[in-house]
GULUMDREN-764574 format. One record per residue: chain; x, y, z of N, C-alpha, C in turn. Coordinates in Angstrom, 1 decimal, always signed. Atoms other than C-alpha are relative to their C-alpha. Layout:
(A; (X; Y; Z); (X; Y; Z); (X; Y; Z)) ...
END
This chain:
(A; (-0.3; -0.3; +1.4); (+31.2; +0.4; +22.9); (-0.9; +1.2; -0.3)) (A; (+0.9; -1.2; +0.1); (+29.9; +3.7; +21.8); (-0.5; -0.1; -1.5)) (A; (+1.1; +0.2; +1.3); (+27.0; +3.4; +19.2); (+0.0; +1.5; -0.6)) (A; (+0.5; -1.0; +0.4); (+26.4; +6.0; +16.8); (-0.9; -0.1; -0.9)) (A; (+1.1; +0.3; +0.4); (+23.0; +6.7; +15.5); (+0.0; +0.5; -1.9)) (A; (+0.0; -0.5; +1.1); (+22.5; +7.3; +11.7); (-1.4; +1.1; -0.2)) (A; (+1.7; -0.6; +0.6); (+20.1; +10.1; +10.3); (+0.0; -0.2; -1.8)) (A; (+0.9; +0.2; +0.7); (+18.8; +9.1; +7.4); (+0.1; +1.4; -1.0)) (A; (+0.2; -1.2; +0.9); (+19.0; +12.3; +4.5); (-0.6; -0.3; -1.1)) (A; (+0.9; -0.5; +0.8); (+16.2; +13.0; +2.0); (+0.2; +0.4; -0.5)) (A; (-0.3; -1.1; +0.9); (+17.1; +15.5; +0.9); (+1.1; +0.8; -0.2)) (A; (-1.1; -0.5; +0.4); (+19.6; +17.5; -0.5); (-0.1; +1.6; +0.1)) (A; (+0.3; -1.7; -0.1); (+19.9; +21.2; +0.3); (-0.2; +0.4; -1.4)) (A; (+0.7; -0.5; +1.1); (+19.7; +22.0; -3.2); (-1.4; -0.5; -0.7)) (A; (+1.5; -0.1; +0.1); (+16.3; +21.0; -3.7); (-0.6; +0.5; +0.4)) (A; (+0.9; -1.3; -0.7); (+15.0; +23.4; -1.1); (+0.7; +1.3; -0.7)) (A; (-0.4; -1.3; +0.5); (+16.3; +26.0; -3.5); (-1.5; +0.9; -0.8)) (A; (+1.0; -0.2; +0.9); (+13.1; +26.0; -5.4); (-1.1; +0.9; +0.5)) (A; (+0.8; -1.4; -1.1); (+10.5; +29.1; -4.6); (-1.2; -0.8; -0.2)) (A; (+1.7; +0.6; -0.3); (+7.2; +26.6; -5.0); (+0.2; -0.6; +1.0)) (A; (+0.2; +0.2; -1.4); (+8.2; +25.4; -1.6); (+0.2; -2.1; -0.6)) (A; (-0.2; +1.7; -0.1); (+8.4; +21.5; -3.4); (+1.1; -0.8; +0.0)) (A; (-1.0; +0.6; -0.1); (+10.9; +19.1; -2.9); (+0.3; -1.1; -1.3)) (A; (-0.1; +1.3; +0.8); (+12.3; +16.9; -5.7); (+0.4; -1.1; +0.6)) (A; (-0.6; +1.4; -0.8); (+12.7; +13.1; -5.0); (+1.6; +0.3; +0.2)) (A; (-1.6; -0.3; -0.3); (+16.2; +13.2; -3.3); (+0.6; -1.4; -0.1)) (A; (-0.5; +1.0; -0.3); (+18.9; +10.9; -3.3); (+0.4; -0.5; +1.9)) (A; (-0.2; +0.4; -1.7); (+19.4; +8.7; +0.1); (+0.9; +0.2; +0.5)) (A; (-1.4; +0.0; -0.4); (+22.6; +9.4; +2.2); (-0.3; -0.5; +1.1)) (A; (+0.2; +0.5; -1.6); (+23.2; +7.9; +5.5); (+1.5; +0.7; +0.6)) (A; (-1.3; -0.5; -0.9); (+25.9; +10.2; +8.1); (-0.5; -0.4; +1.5)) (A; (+0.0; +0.4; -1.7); (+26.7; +9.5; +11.4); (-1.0; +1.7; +0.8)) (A; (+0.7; -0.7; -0.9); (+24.8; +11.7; +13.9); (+1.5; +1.0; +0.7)) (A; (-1.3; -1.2; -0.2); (+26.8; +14.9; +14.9); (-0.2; +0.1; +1.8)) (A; (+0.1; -0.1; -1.7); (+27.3; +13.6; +19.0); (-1.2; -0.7; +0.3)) (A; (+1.1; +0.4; -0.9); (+23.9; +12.4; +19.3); (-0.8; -1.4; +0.0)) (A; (+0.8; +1.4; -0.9); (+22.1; +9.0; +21.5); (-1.1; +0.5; -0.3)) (A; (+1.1; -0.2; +0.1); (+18.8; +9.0; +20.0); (-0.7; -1.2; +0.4)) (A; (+0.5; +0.9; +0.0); (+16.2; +6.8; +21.3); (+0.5; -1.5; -0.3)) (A; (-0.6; +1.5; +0.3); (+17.4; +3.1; +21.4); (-0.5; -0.7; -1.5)) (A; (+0.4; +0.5; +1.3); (+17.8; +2.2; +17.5); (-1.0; +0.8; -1.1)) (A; (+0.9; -1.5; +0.8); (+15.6; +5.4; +16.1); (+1.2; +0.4; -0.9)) (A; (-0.5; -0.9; +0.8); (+16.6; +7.0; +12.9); (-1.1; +1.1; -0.4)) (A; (+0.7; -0.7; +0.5); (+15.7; +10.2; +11.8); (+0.1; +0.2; -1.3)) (A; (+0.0; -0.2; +1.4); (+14.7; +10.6; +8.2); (-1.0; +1.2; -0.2)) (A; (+0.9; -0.8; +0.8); (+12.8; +13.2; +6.1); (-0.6; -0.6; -0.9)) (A; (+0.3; +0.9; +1.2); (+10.3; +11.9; +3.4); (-1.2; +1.1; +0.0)) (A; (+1.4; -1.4; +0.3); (+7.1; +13.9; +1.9); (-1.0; -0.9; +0.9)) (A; (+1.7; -0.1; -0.5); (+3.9; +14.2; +3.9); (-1.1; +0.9; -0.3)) (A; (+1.1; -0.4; +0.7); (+1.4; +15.2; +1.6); (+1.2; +1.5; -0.8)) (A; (-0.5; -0.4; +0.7); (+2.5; +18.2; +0.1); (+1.4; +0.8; +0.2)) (A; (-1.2; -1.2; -0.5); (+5.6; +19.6; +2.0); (+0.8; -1.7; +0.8)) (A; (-0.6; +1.5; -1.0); (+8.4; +16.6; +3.6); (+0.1; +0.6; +1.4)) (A; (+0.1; -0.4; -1.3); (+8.2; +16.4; +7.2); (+1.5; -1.1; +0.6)) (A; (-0.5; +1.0; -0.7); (+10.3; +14.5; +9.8); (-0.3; -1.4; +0.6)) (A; (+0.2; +1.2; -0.5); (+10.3; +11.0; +10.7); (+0.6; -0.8; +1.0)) (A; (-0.5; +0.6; +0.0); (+11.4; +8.8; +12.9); (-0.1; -1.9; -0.1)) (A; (+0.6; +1.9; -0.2); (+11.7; +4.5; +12.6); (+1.1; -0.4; +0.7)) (A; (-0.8; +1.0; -0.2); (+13.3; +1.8; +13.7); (+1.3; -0.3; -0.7)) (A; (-1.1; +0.7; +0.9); (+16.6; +0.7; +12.6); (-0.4; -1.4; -0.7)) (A; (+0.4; +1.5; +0.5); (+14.8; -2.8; +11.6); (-1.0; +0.8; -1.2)) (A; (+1.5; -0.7; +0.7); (+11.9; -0.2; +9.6); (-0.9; -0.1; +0.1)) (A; (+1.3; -0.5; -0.5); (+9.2; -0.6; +11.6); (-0.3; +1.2; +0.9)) (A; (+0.1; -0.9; -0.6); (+7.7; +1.7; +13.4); (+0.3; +1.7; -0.2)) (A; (-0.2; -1.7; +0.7); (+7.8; +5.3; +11.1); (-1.4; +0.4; +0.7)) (A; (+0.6; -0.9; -1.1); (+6.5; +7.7; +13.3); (+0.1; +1.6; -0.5)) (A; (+0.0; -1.2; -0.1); (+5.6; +11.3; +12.0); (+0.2; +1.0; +0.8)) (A; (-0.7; -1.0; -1.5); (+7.5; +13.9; +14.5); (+0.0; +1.0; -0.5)) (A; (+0.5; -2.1; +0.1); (+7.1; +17.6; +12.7); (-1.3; -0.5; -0.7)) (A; (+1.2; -0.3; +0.9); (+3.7; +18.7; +11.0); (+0.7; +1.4; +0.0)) (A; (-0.7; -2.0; +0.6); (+5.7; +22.1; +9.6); (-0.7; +0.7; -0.8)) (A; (+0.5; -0.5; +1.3); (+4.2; +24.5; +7.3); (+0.4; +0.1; -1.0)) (A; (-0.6; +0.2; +1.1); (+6.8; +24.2; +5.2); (+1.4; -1.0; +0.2)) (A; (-0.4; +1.5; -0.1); (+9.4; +21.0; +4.1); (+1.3; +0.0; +1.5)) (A; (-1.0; -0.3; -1.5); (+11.9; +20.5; +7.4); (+1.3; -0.7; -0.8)) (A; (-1.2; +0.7; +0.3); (+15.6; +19.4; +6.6); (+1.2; -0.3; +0.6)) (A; (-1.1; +0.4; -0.5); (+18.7; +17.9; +7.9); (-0.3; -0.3; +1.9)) (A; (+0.5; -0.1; -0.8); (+16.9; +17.1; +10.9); (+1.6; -0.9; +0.8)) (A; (-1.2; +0.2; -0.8); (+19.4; +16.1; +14.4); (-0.7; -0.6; +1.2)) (A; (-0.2; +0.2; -1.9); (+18.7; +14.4; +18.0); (+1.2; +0.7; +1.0)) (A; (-0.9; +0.1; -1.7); (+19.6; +15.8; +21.2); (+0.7; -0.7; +0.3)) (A; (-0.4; +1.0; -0.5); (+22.0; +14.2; +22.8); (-0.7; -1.4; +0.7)) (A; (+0.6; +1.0; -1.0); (+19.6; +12.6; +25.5); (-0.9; -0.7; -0.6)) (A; (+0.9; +0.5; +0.9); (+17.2; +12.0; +22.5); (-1.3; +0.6; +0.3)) (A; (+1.4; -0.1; -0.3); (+14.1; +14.2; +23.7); (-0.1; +1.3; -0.6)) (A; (+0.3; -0.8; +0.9); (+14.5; +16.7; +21.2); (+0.4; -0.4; -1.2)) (A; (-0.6; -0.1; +1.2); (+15.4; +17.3; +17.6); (-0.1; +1.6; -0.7)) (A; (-0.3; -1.6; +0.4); (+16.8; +20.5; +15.7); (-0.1; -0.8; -1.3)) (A; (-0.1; +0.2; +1.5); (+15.8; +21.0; +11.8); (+0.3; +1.3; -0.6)) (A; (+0.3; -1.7; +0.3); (+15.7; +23.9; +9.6); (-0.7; -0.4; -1.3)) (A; (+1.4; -0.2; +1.0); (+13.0; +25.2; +7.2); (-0.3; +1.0; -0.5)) (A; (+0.3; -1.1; +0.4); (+11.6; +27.6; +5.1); (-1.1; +0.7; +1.1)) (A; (+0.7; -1.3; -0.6); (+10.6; +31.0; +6.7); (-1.1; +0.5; -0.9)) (A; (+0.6; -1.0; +0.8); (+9.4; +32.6; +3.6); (+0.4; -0.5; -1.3)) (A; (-0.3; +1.2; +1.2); (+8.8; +29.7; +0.6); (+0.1; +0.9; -0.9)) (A; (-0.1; -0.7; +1.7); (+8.7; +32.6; -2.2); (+1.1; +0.6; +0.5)) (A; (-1.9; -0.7; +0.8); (+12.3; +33.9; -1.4); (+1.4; -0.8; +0.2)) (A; (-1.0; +0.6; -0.5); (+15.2; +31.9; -1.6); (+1.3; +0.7; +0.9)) (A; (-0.8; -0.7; -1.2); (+17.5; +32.1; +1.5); (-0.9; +0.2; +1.2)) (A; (+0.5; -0.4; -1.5); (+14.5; +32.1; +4.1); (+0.2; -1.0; +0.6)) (A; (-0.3; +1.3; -0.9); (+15.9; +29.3; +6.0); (-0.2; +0.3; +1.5)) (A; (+0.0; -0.3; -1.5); (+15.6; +29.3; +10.1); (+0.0; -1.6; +1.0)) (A; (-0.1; +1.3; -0.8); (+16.6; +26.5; +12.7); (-1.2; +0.6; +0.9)) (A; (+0.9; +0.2; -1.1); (+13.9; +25.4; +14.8); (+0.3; -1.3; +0.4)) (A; (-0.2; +1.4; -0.7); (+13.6; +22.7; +17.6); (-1.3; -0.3; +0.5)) (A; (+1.1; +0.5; +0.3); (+11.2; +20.7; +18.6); (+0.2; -1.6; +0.8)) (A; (-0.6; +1.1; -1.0); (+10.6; +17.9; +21.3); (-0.5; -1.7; -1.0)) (A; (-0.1; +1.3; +0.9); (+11.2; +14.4; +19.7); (-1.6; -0.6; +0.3)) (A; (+1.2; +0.5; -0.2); (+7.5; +13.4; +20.8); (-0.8; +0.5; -0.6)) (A; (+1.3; -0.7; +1.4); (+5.9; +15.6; +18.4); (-0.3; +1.5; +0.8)) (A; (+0.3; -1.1; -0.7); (+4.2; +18.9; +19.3); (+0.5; +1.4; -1.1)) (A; (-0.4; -1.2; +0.8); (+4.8; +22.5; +17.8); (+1.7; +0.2; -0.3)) (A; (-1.3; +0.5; +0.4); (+8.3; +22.9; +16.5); (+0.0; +2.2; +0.8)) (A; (+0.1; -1.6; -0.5); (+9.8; +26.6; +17.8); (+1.6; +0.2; -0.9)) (A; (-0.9; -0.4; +1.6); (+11.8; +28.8; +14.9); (+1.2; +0.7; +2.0)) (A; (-1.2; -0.8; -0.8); (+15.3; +29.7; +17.3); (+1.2; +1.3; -0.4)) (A; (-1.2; -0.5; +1.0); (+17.3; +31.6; +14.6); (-1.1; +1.2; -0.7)) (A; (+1.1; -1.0; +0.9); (+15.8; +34.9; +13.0); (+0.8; +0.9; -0.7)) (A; (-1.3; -1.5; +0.3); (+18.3; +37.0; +10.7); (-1.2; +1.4; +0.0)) (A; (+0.8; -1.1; +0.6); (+17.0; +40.3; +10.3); (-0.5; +0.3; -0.5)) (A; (+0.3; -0.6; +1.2); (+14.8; +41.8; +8.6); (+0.7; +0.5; -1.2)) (A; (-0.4; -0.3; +1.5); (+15.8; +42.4; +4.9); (+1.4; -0.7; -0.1)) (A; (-0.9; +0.8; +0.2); (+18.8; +40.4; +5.7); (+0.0; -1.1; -1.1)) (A; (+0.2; +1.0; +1.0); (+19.6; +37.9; +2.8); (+1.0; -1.3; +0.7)) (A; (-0.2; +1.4; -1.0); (+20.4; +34.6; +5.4); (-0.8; -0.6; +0.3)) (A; (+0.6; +1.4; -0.8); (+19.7; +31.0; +5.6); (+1.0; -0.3; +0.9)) (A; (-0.4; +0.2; -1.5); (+20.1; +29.9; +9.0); (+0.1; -1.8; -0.5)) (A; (-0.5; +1.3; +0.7); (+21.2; +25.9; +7.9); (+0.6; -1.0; +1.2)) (A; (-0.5; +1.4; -0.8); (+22.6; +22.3; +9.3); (+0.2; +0.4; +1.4)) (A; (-0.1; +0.1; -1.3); (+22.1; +22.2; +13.0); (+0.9; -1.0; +0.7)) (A; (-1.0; +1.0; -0.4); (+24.8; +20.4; +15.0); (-0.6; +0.4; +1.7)) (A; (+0.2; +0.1; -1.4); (+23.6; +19.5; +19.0); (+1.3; +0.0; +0.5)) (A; (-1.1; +0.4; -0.6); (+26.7; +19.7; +21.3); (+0.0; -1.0; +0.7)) (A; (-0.1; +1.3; -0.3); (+27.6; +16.6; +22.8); (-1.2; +0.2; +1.5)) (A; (+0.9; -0.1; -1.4); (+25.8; +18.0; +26.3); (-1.3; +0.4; -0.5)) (A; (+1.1; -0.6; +0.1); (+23.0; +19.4; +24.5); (-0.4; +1.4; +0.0)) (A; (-0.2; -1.3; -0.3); (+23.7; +22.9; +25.9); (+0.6; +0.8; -0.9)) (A; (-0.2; -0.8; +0.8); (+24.5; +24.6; +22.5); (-0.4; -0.6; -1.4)) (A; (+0.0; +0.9; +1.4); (+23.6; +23.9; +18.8); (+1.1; +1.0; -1.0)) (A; (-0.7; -0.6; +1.7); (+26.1; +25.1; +15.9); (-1.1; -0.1; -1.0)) (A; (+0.6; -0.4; +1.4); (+24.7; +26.4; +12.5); (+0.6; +0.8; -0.9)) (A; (-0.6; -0.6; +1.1); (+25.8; +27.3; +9.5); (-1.0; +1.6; -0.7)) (A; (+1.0; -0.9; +0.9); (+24.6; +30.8; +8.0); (+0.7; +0.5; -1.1)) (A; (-0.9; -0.5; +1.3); (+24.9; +31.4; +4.4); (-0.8; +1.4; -0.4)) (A; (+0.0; -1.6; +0.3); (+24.7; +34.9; +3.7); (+0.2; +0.4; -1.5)) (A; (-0.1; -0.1; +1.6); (+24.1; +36.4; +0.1); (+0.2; +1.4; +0.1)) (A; (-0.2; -0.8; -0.1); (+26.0; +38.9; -0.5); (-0.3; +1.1; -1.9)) (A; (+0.3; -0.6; +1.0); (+26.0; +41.5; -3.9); (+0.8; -0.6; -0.9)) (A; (-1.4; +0.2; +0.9); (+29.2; +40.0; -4.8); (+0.1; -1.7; -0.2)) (A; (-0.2; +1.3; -0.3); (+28.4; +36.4; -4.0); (-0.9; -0.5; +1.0)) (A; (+0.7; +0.5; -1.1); (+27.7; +34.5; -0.8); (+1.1; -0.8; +0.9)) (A; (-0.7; +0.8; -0.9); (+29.6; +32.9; +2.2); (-0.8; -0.6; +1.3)) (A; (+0.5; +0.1; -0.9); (+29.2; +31.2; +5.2); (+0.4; -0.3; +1.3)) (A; (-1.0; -0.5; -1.6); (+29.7; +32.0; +8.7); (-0.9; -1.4; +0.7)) (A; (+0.4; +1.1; -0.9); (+29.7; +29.4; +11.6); (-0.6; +1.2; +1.1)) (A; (+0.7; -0.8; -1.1); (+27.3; +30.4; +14.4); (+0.0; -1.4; +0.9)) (A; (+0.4; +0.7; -0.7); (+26.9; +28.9; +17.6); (-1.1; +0.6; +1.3)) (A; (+0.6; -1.0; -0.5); (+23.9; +29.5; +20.0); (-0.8; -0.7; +1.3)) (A; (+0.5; +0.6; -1.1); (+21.7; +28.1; +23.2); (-0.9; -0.6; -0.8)) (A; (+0.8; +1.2; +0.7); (+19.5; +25.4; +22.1); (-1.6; +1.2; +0.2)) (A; (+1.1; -0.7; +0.8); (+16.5; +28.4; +22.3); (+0.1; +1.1; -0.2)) (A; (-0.7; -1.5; +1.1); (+18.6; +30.9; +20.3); (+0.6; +1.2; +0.6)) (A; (-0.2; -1.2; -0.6); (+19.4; +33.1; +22.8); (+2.2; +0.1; +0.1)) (A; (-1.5; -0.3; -0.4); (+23.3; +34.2; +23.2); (+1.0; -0.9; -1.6)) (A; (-0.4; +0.6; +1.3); (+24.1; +33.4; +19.3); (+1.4; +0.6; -0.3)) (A; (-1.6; -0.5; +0.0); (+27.9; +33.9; +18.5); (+0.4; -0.1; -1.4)) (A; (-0.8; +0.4; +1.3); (+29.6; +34.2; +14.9); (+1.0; -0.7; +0.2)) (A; (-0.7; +0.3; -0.8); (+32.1; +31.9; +15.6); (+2.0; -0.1; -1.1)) (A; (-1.2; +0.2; +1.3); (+34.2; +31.8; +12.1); (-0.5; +1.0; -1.4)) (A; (+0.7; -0.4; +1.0); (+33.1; +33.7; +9.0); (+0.7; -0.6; -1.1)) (A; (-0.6; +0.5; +0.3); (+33.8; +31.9; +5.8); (+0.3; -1.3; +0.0)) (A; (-0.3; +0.8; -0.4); (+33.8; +29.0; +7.4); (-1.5; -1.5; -0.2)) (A; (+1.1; +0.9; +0.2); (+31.8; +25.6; +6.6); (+1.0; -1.6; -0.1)) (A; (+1.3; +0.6; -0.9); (+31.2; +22.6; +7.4); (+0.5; -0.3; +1.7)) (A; (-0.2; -0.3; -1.4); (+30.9; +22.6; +11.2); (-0.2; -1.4; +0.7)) (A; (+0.2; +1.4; -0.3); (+31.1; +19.3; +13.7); (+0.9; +0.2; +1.7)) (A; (-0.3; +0.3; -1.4); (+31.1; +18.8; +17.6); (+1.4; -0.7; +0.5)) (A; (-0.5; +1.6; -0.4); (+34.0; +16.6; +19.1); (-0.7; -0.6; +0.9)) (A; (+0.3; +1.3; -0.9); (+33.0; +14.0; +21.2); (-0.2; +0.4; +1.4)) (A; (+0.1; -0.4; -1.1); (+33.9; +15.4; +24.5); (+0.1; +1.6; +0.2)) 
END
């Protein structure tokens, strides 16, 4: 029987809209995991750690919360690897402008997190919701783009350490692995 893991959401992307980098209390959501076997009975959640929210993971029973990013700034929509020995989030780049968003990954055991996504300079793109592929060997992301007239958002898909990144839709949102 194929288990699927819940992550746990914090937060709400519009809270990270805010340029003091703080997060308002969010409401709770629970989604299914996009493809991914985390650790036997692990959820990931977000909650504040001191003055920025970091990543967590517990137990599906609630013991055992375990701090897994120390970021510089709050982490969101966090994801397991397939195999469960990583996790992909994304975060502010640059807390005084809105739109500095960037996926980074980061091994589920804790350690330095690594930014994989970098729009260009002067570019106005958040790099957004990471989706693992079922093998692990690519992540989807959403980038929303601000344009003069508006904003949209293109599907990107890219190597889990950013290299060989593809537009894959423009316009296009919300993004999701199949199974096999």
């Amino acid at each position: 029987m194929r288990r699927f893991a819940l992550i746990v959401l914090l937060s709400v992307f519009a809270s990270f809209l805010g340029l003091d980098g703080r997060v308002a209390a969010p409401a709770v959501r629970a989604a299914p995991a996009q493809g991914a076997l985390p650790p036997e009975g692990q959820i990931l959640l977000v909650r504040p750690a001191g003055p920025k929210s970091q990543t967590f993971s517990i137990d599906g029973d609630g013991t055992n919360l375990r701090q897994i990013t120390n970021h510089t700034e709050s982490t969101s929509v966090p994801t397991w690897s397939p195999d469960g020995e990583r996790i992909a989030f994304f975060a502010y780049t640059n807390p005084t402008s809105t739109g500095s968003f960037a996926i980074f990954t980061q091994d589920a055991a804790g350690g330095a997190a690594t930014q994989v996504t970098s729009a260009p300079a002067g570019d106005k793109v958040a790099e957004i919701h990471p989706h693992w592929s079922p093998r692990g060997d690519k992540i989807a992301y959403i980038a929303w783009v601000t344009l003069d007239d508006g904003s949209r958002y293109d599907a990107h898909v890219m190597n889990p350490d950013g290299s060989g990144d593809v537009t894959l839709a423009v316009d296009a949102q919300p993004l999701s692995w199949s199974p096999d």
